[in-house]
C-alpha positions in Angstrom: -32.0 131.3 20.9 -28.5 131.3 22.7 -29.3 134.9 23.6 -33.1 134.5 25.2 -33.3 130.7 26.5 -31.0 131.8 29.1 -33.3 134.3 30.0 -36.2 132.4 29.8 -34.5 129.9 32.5 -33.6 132.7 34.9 -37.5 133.8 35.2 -39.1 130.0 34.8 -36.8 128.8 37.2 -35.2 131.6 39.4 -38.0 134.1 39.7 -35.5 136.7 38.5 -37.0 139.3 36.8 -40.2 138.2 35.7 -41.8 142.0 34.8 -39.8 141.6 31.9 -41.0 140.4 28.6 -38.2 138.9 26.7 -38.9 138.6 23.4 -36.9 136.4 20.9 -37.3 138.2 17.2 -36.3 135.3 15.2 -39.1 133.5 16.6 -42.0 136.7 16.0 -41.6 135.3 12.3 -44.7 132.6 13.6 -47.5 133.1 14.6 -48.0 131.5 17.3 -45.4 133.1 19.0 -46.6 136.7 18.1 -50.1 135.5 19.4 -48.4 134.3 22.8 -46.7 137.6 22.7 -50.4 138.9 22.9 -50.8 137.3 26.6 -49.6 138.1 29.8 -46.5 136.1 30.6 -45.5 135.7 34.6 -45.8 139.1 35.8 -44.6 140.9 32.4 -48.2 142.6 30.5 -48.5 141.4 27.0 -47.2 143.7 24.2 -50.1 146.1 22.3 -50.5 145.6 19.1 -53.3 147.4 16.6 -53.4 144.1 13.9 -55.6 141.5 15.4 -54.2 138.5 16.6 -56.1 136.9 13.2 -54.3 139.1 11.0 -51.5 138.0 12.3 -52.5 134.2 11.5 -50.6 131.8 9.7 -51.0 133.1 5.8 -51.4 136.2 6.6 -49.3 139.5 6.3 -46.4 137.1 5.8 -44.6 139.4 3.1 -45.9 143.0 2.9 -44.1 144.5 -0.4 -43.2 148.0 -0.5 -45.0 149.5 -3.3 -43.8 153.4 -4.2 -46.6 156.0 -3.5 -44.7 158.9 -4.6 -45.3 160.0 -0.9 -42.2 162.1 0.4 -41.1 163.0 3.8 -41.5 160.4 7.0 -44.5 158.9 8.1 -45.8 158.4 11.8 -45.0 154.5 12.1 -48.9 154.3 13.7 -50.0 155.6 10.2 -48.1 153.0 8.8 -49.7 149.9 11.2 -52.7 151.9 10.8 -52.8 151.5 6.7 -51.5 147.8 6.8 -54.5 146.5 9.1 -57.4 148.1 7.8 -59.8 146.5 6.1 -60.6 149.8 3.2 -60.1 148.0 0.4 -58.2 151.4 -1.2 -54.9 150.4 1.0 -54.8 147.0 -0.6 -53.1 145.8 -3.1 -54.9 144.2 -5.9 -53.7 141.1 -8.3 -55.6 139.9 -11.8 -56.7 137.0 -9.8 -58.7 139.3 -8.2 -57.0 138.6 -4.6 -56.0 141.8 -2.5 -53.2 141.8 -0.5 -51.6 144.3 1.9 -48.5 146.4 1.0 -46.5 149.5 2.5 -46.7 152.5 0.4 -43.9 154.6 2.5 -40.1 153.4 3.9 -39.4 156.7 5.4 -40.8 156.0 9.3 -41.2 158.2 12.0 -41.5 157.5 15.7 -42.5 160.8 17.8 -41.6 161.0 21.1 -43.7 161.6 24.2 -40.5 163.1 26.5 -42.8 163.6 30.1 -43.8 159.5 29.3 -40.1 158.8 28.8 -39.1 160.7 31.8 -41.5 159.2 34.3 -41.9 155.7 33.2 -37.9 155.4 33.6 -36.9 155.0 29.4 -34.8 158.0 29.9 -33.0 159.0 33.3 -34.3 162.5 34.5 -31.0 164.1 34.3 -30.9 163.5 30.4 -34.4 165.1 30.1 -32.8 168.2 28.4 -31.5 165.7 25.7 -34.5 164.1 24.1 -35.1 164.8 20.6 -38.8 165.4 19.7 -39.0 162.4 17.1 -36.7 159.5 15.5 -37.0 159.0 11.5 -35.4 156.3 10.0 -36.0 154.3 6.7 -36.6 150.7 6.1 -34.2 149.8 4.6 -35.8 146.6 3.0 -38.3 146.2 0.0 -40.5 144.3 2.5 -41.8 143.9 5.8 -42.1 139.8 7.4 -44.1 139.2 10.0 -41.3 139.4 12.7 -40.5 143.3 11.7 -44.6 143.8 11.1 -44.9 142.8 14.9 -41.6 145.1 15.5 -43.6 148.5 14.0 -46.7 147.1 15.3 -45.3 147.2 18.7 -43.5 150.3 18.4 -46.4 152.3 17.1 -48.5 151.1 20.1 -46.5 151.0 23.1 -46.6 155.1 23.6 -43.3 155.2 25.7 -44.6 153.5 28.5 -42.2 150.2 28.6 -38.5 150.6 28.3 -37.2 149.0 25.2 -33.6 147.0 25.0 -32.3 144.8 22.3 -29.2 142.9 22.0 -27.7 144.0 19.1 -29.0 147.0 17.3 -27.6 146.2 14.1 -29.7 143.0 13.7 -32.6 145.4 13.1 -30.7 147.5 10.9 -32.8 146.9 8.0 -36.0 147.8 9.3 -35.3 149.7 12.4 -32.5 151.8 11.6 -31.9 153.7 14.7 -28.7 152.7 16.6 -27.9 155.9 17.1 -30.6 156.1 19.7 -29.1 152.7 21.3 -27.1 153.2 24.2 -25.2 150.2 25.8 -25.9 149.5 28.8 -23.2 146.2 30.1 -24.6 143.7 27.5 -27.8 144.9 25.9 -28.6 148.1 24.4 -30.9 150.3 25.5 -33.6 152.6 23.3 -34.0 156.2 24.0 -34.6 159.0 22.2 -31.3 160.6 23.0 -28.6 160.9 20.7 -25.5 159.0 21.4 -22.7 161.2 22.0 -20.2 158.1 20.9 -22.3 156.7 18.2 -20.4 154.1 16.4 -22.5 152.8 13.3 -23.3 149.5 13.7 -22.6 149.0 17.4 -24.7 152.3 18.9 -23.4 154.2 22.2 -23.0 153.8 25.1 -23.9 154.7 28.8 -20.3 154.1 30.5 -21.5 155.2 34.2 -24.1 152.5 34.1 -22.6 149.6 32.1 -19.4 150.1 34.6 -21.9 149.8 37.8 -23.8 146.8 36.1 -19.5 145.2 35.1 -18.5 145.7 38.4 -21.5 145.0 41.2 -24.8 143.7 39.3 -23.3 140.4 37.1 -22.3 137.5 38.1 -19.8 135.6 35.8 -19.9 131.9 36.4 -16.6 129.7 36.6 -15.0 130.4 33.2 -12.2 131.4 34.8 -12.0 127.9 37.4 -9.0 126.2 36.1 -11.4 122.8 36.2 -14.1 124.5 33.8 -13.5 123.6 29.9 -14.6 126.4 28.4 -17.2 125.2 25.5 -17.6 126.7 22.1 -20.6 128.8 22.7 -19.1 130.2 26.5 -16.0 131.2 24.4 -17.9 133.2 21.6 -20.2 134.8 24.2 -17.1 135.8 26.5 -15.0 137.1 23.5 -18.2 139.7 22.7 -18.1 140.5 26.5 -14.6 141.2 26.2 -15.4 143.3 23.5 -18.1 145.4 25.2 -15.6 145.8 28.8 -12.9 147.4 25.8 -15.9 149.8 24.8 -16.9 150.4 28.0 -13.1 151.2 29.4 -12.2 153.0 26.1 -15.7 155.3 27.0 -14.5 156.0 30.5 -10.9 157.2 30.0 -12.5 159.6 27.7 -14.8 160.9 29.9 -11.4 161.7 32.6 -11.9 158.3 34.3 -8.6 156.2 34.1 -9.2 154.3 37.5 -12.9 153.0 36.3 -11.1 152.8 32.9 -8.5 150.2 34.6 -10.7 148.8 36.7 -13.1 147.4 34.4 -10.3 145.9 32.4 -8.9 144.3 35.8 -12.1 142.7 35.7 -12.2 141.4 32.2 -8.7 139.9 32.7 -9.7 138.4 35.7 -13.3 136.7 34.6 -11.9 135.8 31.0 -8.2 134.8 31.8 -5.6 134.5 28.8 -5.5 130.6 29.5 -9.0 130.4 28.9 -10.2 133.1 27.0 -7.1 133.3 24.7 -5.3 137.0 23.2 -6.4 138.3 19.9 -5.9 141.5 18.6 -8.7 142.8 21.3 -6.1 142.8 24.0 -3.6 145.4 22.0 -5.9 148.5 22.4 -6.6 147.3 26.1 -2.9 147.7 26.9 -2.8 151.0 25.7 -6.0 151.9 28.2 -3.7 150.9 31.2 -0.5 152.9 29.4 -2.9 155.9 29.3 -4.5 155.6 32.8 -1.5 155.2 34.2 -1.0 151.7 35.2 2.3 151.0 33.8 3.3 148.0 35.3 -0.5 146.2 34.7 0.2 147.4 30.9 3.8 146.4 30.7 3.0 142.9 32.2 0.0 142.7 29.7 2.6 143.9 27.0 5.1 141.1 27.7 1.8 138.5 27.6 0.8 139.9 24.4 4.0 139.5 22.8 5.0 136.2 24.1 1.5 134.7 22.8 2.9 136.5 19.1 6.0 134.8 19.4 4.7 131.4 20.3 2.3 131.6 17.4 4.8 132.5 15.0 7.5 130.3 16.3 4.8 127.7 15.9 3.7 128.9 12.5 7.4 128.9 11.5 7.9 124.9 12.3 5.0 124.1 9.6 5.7 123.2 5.9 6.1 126.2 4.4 3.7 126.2 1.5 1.2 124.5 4.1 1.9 127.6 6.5 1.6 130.3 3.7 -1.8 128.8 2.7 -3.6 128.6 5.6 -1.5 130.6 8.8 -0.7 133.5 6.5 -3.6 135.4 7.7 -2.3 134.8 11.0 1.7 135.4 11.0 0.4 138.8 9.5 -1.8 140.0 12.5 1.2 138.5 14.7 3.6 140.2 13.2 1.9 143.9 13.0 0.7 143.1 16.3 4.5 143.4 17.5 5.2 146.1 15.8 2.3 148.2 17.5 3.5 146.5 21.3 6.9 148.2 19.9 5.2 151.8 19.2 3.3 151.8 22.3 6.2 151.1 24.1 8.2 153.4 23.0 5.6 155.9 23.5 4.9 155.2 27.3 8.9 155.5 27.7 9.4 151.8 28.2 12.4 151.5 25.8 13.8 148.3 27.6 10.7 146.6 26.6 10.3 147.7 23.5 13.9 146.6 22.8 12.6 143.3 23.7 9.6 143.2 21.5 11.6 144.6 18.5 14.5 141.7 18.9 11.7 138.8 18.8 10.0 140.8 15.7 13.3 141.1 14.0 13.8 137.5 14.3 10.4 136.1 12.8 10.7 139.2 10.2 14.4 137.7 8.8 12.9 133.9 8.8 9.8 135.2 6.8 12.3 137.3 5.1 10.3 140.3 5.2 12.3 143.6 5.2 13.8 144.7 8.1 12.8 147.7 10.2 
């Protein structure tokens, strides 16, 4: 909900984008909604499916069980969606009661790939033609389908490449639509395309740093988190801390590629959208300083390095006031990170040639280490 209702705001009330069909997948689990997602909304064509918008009813295909066939090797998702809504009474499933029901007989999917459609309806940009793979096979990963990852398949198998496809977070799907290896970040959605990412990170997908850097730095528009008036609520904070998360991917992607200015850059941005004051340090901020050591912004990193370290130190000055047995049962996840986050600001110090600084950092980490009389370095 926290993801789509603000979309759903920006096309009912700004006009913005209103070709799109945003699509929440919690809420494809009733009917209804798959049945409205069957209709044309504002300028957006409704999604194809091949189940009928009655077999799709409340009561019906609410659970399809995976039955074993002894079928090997993938099969065409359409074949799938195909077996599922017919009415031959050979693909159902039958019970003592004498009630059929419908079942899957195969978890080994495939999804071939139509590469001219891709190409010329803008899923995949031309230059990466050369890249597409001829089909994606993946496995379900579940031992049923619900009616939110029926209408998933269904819409898969039916919409021939002619409607780019993004989600906003591949892994939610992971069970059914194990593929995020073919999802390609793009800022802060993923987008689907038969390409193989080149950075695939399981879990998380790839990512497209050219074009999530031009969305980061001229297409969004962050708000006022970072207007010292603004209280920054709980929801704002989690959805920043995942944004900071995706600019670290983005700038770790770039200095890769040979690009340490785009690399700083986009964490410039970052610090300056979601400040320390409001958006407060964690561990994210340690690889972040090492980006600016290694695109070579020293000053940006040492000034980030001395931030990092004094936020450590507060923490584990404060940590080190509490009652002790208090402190060690519910900080001492805490002082921990703190204190191996000081030893790393030491490392990468000393690696960058800033021995001053890392002279610094080791006297404050020396201190906390001898009060939580851990052994000395």
């Amino acid at each position: 909900d926290n993801d789509t209702f603000p979309l759903w705001y920006v096309q009912e009330v700004e006009g913005f984008r209103t070709d799109v069909r945003v699509v929440n997948y919690m809420l494809s689990s009733g009917y209804w909604y798959v049945h409205q997602l069957g209709k044309k909304v504002y300028d957006a064509p409704p999604l194809k499916f091949t189940l009928t918008p009655d077999q799709y009813e409340k009561g019906r295909n609410q659970y399809i069980m995976y039955v074993d066939r002894g079928i090997t090797g993938h099969v065409e998702v359409k074949e799938l969606i195909d077996f599922i809504a017919s009415d031959d009474e050979r693909t159902k499933l039958p019970f003592n009661s004498g009630e059929t029901l419908n079942y899957m007989p195969v978890k080994k999917l495939r999804l071939t790939v139509d590469s001219a459609k891709c190409v010329d309806n803008g899923i995949v940009p031309r230059e990466m033609a050369h890249l597409i793979v001829p089909y994606i096979e993946w496995e379900v990963r579940q031992g049923a389908l619900y009616k939110n990852d029926l209408m998933l398949l269904d819409f898969l198998a039916n919409n021939d490449w002619e409607r780019p496809l993004y989600f906003a977070n591949p892994s939610s799907l992971k069970k059914v639509f194990d593929v995020d290896e073919y999802c390609h970040l793009e800022g802060s959605v993923y987008k689907f395309m038969p390409v193989r990412a080149k950075d695939h990170i399981p879990g998380l997908g790839g990512i497209n740093a050219d074009k999530s850097y031009d969305v980061y730095m001229n297409d969004y528009s962050w708000g006022n988190l970072n207007d010292p008036s603004v209280t920054v609520d709980r929801e704002s904070y989690r959805h920043a801390r995942i944004q900071k998360q995706n600019f670290l991917r983005v700038a770790q992607t770039l200095l890769s590629e040979g690009k340490p200015d785009k690399a700083a850059a986009v964490l410039d941005s970052c610090l300056y959208y979601f400040p320390h004051d409001k958006i407060h340090y964690d561990i994210i901020q340690m690889p972040m300083i090492e980006i600016y050591y290694d695109a070579g912004h020293i000053e940006t990193a040492n000034k980030e390095l001395l931030l990092m370290t004094k936020v450590c130190d507060e923490q584990l000055t404060y940590f080190l006031s509490l009652d002790v047995d208090f402190a060690d049962t519910f900080y001492s996840k805490e002082m921990q990170q703190n204190i191996a986050v000081l030893q790393r600001m030491s490392e990468v110090a000393r690696q960058n040639g800033q021995d001053e600084l890392a002279a610094d950092v080791e006297t404050i980490l020396q201190t906390h280490m001898l009060t939580l009389q851990l052994p000395q370095q």
